[in-house]
SEMAR-209623 format. One line per 2 residues: their letters; for each residue z, y, x of C-alpha. Coordinates in steps of 0.02 Angstrom, whole numbers, plus 50000, padded with zeros to 5 digits. Example, Ala and Ser with C-alpha at 12.3 -4.5 7.8 and 13.67 -1.06 7.14 Angstrom:
2
as> 50390:49775:50615 | 50357:49947:50684;
END
This chain:
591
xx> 49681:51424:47765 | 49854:51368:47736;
xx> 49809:51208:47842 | 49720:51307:47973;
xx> 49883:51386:48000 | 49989:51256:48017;
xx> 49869:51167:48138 | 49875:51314:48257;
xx> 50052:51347:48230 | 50083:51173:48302;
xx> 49965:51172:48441 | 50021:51338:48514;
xx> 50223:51254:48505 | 50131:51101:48616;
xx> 50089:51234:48737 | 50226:51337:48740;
xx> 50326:51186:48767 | 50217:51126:48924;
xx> 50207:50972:48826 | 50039:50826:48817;
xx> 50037:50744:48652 | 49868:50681:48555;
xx> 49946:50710:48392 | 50063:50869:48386;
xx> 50181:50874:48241 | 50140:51031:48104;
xx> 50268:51104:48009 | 50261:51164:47829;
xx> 50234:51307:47800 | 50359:51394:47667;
xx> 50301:51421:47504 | 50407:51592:47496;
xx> 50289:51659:47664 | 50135:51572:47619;
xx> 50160:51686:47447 | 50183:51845:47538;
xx> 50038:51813:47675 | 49928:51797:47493;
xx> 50003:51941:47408 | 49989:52064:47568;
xx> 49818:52025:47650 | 49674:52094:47555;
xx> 49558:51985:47479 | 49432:52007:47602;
xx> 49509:51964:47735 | 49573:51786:47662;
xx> 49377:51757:47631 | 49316:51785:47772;
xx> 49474:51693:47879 | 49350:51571:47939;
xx> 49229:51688:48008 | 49339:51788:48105;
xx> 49420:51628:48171 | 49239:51536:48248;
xx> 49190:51724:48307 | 49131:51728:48455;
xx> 49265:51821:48526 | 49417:51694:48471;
xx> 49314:51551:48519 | 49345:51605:48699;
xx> 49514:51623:48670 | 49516:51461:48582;
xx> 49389:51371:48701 | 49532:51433:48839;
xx> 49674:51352:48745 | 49593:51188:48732;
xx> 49548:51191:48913 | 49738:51212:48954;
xx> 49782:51076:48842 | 49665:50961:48896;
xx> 49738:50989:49083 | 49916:50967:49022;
xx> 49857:50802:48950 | 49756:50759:49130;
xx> 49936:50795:49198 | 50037:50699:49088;
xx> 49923:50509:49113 | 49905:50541:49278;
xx> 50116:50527:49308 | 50093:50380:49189;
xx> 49978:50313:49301 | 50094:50352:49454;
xx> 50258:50275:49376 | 50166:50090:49366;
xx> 50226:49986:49477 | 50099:49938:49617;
xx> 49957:49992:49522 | 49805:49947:49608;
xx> 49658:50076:49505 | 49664:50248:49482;
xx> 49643:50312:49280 | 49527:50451:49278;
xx> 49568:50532:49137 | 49444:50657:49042;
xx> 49481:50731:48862 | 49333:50798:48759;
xx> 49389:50872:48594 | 49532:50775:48501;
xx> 49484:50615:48538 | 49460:50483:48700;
xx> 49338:50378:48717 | 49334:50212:48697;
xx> 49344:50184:48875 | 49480:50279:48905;
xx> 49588:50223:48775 | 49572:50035:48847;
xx> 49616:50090:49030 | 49761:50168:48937;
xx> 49819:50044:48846 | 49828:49911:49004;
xx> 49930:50028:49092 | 50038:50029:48938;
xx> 50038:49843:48936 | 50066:49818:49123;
xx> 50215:49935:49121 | 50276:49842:48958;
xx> 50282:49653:49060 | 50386:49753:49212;
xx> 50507:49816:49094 | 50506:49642:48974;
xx> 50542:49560:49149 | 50683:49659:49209;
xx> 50764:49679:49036 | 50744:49467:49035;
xx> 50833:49457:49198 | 50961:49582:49141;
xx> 51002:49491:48994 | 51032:49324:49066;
xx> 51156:49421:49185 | 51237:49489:49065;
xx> 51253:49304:48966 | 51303:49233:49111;
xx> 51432:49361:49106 | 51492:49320:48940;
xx> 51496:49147:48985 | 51628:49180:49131;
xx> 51719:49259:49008 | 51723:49114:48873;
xx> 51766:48989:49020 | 51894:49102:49068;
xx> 51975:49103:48905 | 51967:48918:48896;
xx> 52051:48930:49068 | 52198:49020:49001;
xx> 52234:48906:48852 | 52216:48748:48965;
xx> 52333:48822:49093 | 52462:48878:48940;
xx> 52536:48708:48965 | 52542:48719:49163;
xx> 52683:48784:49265 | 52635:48940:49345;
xx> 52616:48969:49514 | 52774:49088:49518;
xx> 52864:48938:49436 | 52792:48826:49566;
xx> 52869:48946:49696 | 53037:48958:49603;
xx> 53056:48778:49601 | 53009:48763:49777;
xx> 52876:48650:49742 | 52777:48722:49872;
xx> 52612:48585:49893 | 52578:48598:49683;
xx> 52582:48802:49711 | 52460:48778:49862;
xx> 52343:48669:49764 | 52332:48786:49610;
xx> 52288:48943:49718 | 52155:48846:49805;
xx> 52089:48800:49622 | 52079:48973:49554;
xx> 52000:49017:49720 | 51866:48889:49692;
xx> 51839:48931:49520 | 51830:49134:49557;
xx> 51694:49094:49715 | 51591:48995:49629;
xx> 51594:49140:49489 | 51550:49263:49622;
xx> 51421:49130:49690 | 51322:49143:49502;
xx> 51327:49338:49494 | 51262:49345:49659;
xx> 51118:49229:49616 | 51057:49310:49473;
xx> 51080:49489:49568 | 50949:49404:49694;
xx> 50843:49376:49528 | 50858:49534:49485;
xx> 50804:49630:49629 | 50643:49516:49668;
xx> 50594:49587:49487 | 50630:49763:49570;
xx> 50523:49716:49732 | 50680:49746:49833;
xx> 50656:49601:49969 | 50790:49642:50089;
xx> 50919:49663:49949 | 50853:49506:49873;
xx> 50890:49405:50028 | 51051:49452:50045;
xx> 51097:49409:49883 | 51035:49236:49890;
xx> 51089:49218:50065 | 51271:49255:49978;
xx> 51272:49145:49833 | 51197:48999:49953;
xx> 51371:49014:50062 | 51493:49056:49908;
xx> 51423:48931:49811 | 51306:48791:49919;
xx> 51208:48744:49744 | 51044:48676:49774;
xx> 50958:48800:49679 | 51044:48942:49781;
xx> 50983:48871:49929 | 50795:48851:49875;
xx> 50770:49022:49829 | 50843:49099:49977;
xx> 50759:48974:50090 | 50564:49020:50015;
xx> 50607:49215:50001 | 50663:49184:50204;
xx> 50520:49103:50227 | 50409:49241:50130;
xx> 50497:49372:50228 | 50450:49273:50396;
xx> 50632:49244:50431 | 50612:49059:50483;
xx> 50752:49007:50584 | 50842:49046:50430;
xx> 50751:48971:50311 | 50744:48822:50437;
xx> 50912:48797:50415 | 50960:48803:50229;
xx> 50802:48674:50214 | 50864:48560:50338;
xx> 51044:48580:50259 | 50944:48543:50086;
xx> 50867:48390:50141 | 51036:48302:50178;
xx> 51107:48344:49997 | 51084:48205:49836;
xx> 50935:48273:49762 | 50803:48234:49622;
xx> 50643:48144:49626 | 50541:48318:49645;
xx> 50675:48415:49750 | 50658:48295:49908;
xx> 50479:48292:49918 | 50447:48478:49892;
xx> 50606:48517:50020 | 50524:48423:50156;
xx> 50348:48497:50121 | 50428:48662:50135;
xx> 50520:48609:50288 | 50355:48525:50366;
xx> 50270:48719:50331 | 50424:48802:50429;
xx> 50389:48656:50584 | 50205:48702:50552;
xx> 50232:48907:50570 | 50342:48886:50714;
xx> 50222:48772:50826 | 50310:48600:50806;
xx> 50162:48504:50726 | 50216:48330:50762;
xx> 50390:48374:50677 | 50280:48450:50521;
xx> 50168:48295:50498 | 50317:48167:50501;
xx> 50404:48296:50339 | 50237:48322:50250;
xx> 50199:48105:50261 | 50379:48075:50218;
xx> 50352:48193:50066 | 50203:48104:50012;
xx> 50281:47946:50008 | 50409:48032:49902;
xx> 50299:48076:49771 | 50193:47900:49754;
xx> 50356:47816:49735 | 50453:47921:49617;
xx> 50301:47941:49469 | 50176:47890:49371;
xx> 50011:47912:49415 | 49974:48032:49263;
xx> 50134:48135:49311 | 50079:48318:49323;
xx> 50197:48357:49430 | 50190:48207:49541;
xx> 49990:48230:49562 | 50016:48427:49600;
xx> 50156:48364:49733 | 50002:48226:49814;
xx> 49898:48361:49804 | 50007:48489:49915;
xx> 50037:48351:50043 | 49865:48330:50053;
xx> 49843:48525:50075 | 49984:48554:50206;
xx> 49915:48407:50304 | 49739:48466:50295;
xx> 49787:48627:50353 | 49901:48537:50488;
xx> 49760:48429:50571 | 49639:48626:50547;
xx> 49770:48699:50671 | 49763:48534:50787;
xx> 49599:48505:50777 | 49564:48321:50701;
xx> 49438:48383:50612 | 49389:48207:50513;
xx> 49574:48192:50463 | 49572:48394:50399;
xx> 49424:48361:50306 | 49476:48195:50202;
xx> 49638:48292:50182 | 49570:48460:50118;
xx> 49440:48355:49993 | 49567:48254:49924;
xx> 49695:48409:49875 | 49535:48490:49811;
xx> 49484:48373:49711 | 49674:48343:49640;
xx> 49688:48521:49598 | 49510:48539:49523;
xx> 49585:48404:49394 | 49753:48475:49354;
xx> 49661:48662:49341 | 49566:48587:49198;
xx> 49688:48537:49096 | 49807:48715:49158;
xx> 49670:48832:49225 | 49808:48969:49246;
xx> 49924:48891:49344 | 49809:48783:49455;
xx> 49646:48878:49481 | 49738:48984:49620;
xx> 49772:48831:49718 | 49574:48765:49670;
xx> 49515:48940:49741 | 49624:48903:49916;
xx> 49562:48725:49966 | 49389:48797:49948;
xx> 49412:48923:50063 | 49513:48794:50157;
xx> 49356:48683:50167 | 49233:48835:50208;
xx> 49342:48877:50358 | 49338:48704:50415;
xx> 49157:48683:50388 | 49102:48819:50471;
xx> 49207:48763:50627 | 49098:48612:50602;
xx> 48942:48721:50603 | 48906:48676:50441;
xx> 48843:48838:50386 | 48755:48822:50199;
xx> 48898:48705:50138 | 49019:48810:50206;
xx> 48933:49006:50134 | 48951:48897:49977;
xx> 49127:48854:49970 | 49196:49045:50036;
xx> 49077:49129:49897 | 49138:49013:49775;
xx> 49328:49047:49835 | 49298:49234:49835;
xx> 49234:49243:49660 | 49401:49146:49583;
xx> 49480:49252:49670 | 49410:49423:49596;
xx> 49436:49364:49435 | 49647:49305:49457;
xx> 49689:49452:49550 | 49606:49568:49385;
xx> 49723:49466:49274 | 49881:49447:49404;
xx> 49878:49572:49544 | 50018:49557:49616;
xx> 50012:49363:49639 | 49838:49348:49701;
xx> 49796:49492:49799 | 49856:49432:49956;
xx> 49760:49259:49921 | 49590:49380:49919;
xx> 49655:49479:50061 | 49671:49313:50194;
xx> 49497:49258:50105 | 49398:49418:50128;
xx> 49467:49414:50307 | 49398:49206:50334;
xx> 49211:49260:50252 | 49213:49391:50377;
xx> 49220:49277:50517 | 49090:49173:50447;
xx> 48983:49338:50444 | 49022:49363:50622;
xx> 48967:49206:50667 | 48785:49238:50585;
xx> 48784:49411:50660 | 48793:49467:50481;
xx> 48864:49644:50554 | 48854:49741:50404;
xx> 48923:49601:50291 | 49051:49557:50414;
xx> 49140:49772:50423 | 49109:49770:50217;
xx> 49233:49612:50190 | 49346:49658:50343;
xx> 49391:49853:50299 | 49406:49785:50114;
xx> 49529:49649:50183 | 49634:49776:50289;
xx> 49661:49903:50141 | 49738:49766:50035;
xx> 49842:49717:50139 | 49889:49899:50199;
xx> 49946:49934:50033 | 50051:49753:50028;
xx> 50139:49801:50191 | 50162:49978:50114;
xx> 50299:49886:49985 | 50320:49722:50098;
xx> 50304:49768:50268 | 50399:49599:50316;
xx> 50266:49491:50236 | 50122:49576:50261;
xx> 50126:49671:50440 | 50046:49522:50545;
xx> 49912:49522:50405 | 49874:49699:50448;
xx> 49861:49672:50632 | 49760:49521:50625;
xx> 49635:49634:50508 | 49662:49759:50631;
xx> 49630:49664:50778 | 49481:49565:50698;
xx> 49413:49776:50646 | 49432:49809:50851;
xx> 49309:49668:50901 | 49183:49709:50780;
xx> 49173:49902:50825 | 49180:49866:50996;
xx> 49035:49732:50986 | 48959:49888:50895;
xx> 48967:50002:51032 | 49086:50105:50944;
xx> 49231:50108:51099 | 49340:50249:51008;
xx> 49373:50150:50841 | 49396:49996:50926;
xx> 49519:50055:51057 | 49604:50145:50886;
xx> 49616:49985:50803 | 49657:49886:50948;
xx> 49830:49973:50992 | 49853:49965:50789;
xx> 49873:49786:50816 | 49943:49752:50998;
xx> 50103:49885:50922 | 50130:49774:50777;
xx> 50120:49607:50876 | 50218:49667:51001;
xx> 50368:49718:50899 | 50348:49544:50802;
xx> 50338:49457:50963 | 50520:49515:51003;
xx> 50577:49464:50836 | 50494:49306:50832;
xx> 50432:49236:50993 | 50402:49070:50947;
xx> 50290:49112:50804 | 50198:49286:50849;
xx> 50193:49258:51057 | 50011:49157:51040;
xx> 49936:49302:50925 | 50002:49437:51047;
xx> 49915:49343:51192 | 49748:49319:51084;
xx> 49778:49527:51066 | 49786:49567:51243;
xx> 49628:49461:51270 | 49534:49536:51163;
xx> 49586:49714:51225 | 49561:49643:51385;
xx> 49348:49606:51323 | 49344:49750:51251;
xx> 49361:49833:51435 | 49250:49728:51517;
xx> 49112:49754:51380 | 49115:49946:51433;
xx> 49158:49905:51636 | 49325:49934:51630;
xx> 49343:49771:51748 | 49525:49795:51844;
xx> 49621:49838:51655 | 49538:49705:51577;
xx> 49587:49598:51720 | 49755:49648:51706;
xx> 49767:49627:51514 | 49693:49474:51540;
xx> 49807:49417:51661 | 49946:49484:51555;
xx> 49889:49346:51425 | 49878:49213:51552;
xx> 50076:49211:51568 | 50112:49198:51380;
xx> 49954:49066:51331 | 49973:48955:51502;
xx> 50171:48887:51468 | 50112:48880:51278;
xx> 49937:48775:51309 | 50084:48658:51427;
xx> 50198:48619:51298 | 50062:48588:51158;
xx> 49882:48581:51226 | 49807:48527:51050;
xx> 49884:48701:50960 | 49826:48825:51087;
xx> 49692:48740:51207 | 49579:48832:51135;
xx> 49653:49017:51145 | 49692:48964:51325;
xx> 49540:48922:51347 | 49454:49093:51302;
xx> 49604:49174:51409 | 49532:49070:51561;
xx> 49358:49092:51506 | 49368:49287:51531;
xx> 49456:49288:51674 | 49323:49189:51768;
xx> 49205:49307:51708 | 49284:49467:51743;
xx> 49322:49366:51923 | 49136:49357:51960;
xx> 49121:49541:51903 | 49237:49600:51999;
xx> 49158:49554:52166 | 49315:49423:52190;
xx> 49299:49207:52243 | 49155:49147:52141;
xx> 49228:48982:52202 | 49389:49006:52099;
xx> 49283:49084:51947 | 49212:48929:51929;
xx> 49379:48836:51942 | 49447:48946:51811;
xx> 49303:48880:51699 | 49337:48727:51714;
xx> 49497:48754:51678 | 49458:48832:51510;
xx> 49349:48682:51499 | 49476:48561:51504;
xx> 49565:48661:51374 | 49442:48680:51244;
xx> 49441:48595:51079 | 49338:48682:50958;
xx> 49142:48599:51009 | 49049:48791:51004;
xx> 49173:48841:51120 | 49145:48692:51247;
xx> 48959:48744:51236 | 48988:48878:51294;
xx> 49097:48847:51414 | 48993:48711:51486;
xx> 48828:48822:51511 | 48920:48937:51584;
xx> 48964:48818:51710 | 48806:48756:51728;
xx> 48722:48916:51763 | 48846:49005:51891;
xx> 48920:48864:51959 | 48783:48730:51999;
xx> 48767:48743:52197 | 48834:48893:52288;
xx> 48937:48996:52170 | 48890:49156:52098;
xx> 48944:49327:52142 | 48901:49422:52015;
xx> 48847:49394:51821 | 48685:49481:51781;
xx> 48753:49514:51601 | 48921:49599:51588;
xx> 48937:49565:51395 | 48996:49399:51369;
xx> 49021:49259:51246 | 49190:49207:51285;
x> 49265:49362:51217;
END
């Protein structure tokens, strides 16, 4: 009895108090009351305690009790839940009795162990700030006993001695920026930890011009480039590669500058950094160098990707096997830290392969990439989910392409919520993500016959482009035209025939000036441009004569061999003898 007492003595406080705990804390209860209570109630009621504690009528009460505890405790994990950062699963939380199950208790204790690593991380950061805070304090002391000996700068200025006064400000100047220039680094640290990008940047950006250390000027350039600000990371790369460096700072600098060149539609000027790099790397290690073979290997990878974009595909493919089979080495020995990049070239190679029509060997490669992926983004999230984002988005193409439609929505709406909830935190990074899912969304639904979701997802896309467009030209002005062209398709799929000409038209003027300046990079988005607007021509009741020119235009701009099929029975079909009029399918291919 006497424990029965104190058990409901301290579960009625927990209540009282509002409070969730598993294991509420009893207090003892005083021999002097526990005397009385034994002395005043009869004897009969102290045996039969028990009964008249189960009755039926307190086990309501009680029954009631443990219902509001248990939702107290429902409350309590799920702001547990909330406060991780980023968390990507829900805990559904469900208390029977005293005890959770087993399942529970493990979903529990991740969340406790993923909130343990974000705090280890930012109290790790923290602490090296605050030693490299005691260490500006032991140099200054030395400072002080050095300078004991040394006239002072009011001494200086007594004496007249006005160059010597001049030189000894500049010197504490120096000494106090390049302090600043530390704090300011490590503040950059810091706030990366906190997933504060923009405040990040800045403080890189500010150690970089206080202090112009190499490492200052690394991080800030990647974050820039992360955060899709290239013209600055352009420059602080290209300031990088004129400054004395190591063996393995050149190389990765100019791979890093070749990506920038790459991004910004300049692929001559990328493959010249990315070969130079290479070279770098052969000559400056040993052949069983880790680091050397992981540098060869992300040549190999950035080239491959290069000669994708341009279209050698024999040259993409030699490059993309090589860095795969580099990185499936080095992710034997270090499966953590190289199976990411092993998972990448795959999907690398399946995109490239199914350009090539190479169906089976390419299904193989993006399942293969997708499953690696699964599995690195359960262990690190927050490093890996993008990497299945971009991959779900590539098998869904593939889908498309084998009118797989159901297959093709599944992997595309899973793609789109990831990255949704990156460009939630990240909007920088991740926007242009979104719109591409977006945009990729709008062409399946409209395909579908599903105008009212497509148009929805459509403007989704054309609103993001657009405002990236006018931050950005040189690298989001070809996606914005591919936008508008696809809007434009979407319109003449349901007879819309004079807006999709003018959309169409619309993406003419960007893709046209872009296909002149580098016909390998966008001959063949031009050519889908000229491809529609030949068709909608013909629709439209306008010269079949200059429909047919436009096709061969679009011809003559094509890269990409499924493409030029096309193109090329199209001609042959409403262009061999007297031109067509009219096109006795509205839907068309080249959209």
């Amino acid at each position: 009895m006497r424990e029965t007492l104190q058990r409901l003595d301290a579960q009625g406080a927990v209540i009282r108090q509002k409070r969730t705990t598993l294991f509420p804390a009893e207090r003892e209860l005083p021999d002097k009351l526990w005397s009385v209570l034994v002395q005043s109630l009869p004897a009969a009621v102290a045996g039969n305690f028990g009964r008249l504690i189960i009755s039926e009528k307190y086990e309501s009460a009680w029954r009631q009790a443990q219902r509001r505890f248990e939702e107290l405790l429902d409350t309590r994990l799920l702001a547990i839940e909330t406060g991780v950062a980023r968390s990507n699963k829900k805990l559904d939380v469900l208390i029977s009795g005293e005890a959770l199950t087993n399942e529970k208790l493990e979903a529990l204790l991740k969340l406790t162990v993923r909130r343990a690593e974000q705090n280890q991380r930012v109290d790790r950061a923290e602490a090296k700030l605050l030693q490299a805070q005691n260490e500006v304090e032991q140099w200054k002391r030395k400072y002080l006993e050095l300078m004991k000996d040394q006239p002072s700068l009011e001494a200086l200025l007594g004496t007249g001695d006005l160059d010597a006064a001049a030189e000894a400000k500049q010197a504490e100047i120096d000494r106090q920026t390049l302090e600043q220039a530390k704090h300011y680094f490590e503040l950059g640290k810091i706030q990366e930890l906190r997933f504060d990008w923009t405040a990040a940047l800045q403080a890189y950006r500010t150690a970089w011009e206080l202090g112009n250390d190499y490492e200052y000027g690394w991080r800030y350039g990647l974050l820039a480039a992360q955060q899709k600000h290239f013209g600055d990371a352009e420059r602080v790369f290209e300031q990088l590669c004129e400054r004395p460096a190591t063996a393995m700072q050149k190389p990765a600098t100019l791979i890093q500058l070749g990506e920038i060149y790459a991004r910004t539609q300049r692929p001559r000027q990328a493959e010249d950094q990315f070969l130079q790099a290479g070279d770098l790397y052969r000559e400056s290690a040993s052949a069983d160098s880790e680091e050397a073979n992981f540098g060869i290997a992300a040549v190999q990878h950035t080239l491959g990707d290069l000669y994708y974009r341009l279209h050698w595909m024999p040259e993409a493919e030699k490059a993309i096997r090589l860095a795969l089979k580099t990185y499936t080495e080095l992710a034997d020995r270090d499966p953590e830290k190289h199976l990411r990049n092993v998972a990448g070239m795959r999907e690398n190679l399946a995109n490239l392969l199914c350009y090539m029509e190479r169906w089976d060997e390419a299904e193989t490669q993006y399942l293969a990439s997708r499953e690696t992926f699964r599995e690195l983004v359960k262990t690190r999230p927050a490093e890996n989910t993008q990497h299945l984002a971009n991959m779900l988005n590539d098998l869904a193409l593939f889908y498309r392409a084998r009118d797989r439609t159901e297959e093709e929505e599944r992997a595309l709406r899973e793609s789109l919520m990831l990255f949704e909830k990156l460009a939630q935190t990240n909007p920088d990074a991740y926007e242009e993500a979104v719109a591409m899912c977006q945009d990729n969304l709008a062409i399946l639904l409209s395909m579908s016959r599903r105008p009212d979701e497509a148009v929805a997802a459509y403007q989704e896309a054309l609103d993001i482009r657009q405002r990236l467009a006018r931050a950005e030209p040189a690298v989001y002005t070809p996606v914005l035209a591919m936008t508008l062209n696809d809007i434009g398709a979407h319109y003449q799929r349901y007879n819309m025939l004079e807006d999709a000409l003018k959309l169409c038209q619309a993406a003419e003027q960007i893709v046209r000036p872009l296909w002149e300046q580098n016909p390998e990079l966008h001959g063949d988005t031009a050519a889908r441009v000229y491809g529609l607007k030949a068709d909608l021509w013909l629709q439209s009741g306008r010269s079949g004569e200059e429909a047919c020119q436009f096709y061969r235009t679009a011809l003559i701009m094509a890269h990409a061999a499924d493409l030029r099929r096309t193109i090329q029975e199209l001609i042959t079909q409403r262009c061999s003898g007297t031109a067509r009029t009219a096109l006795a399918d509205p839907s068309n291919v080249m959209s």
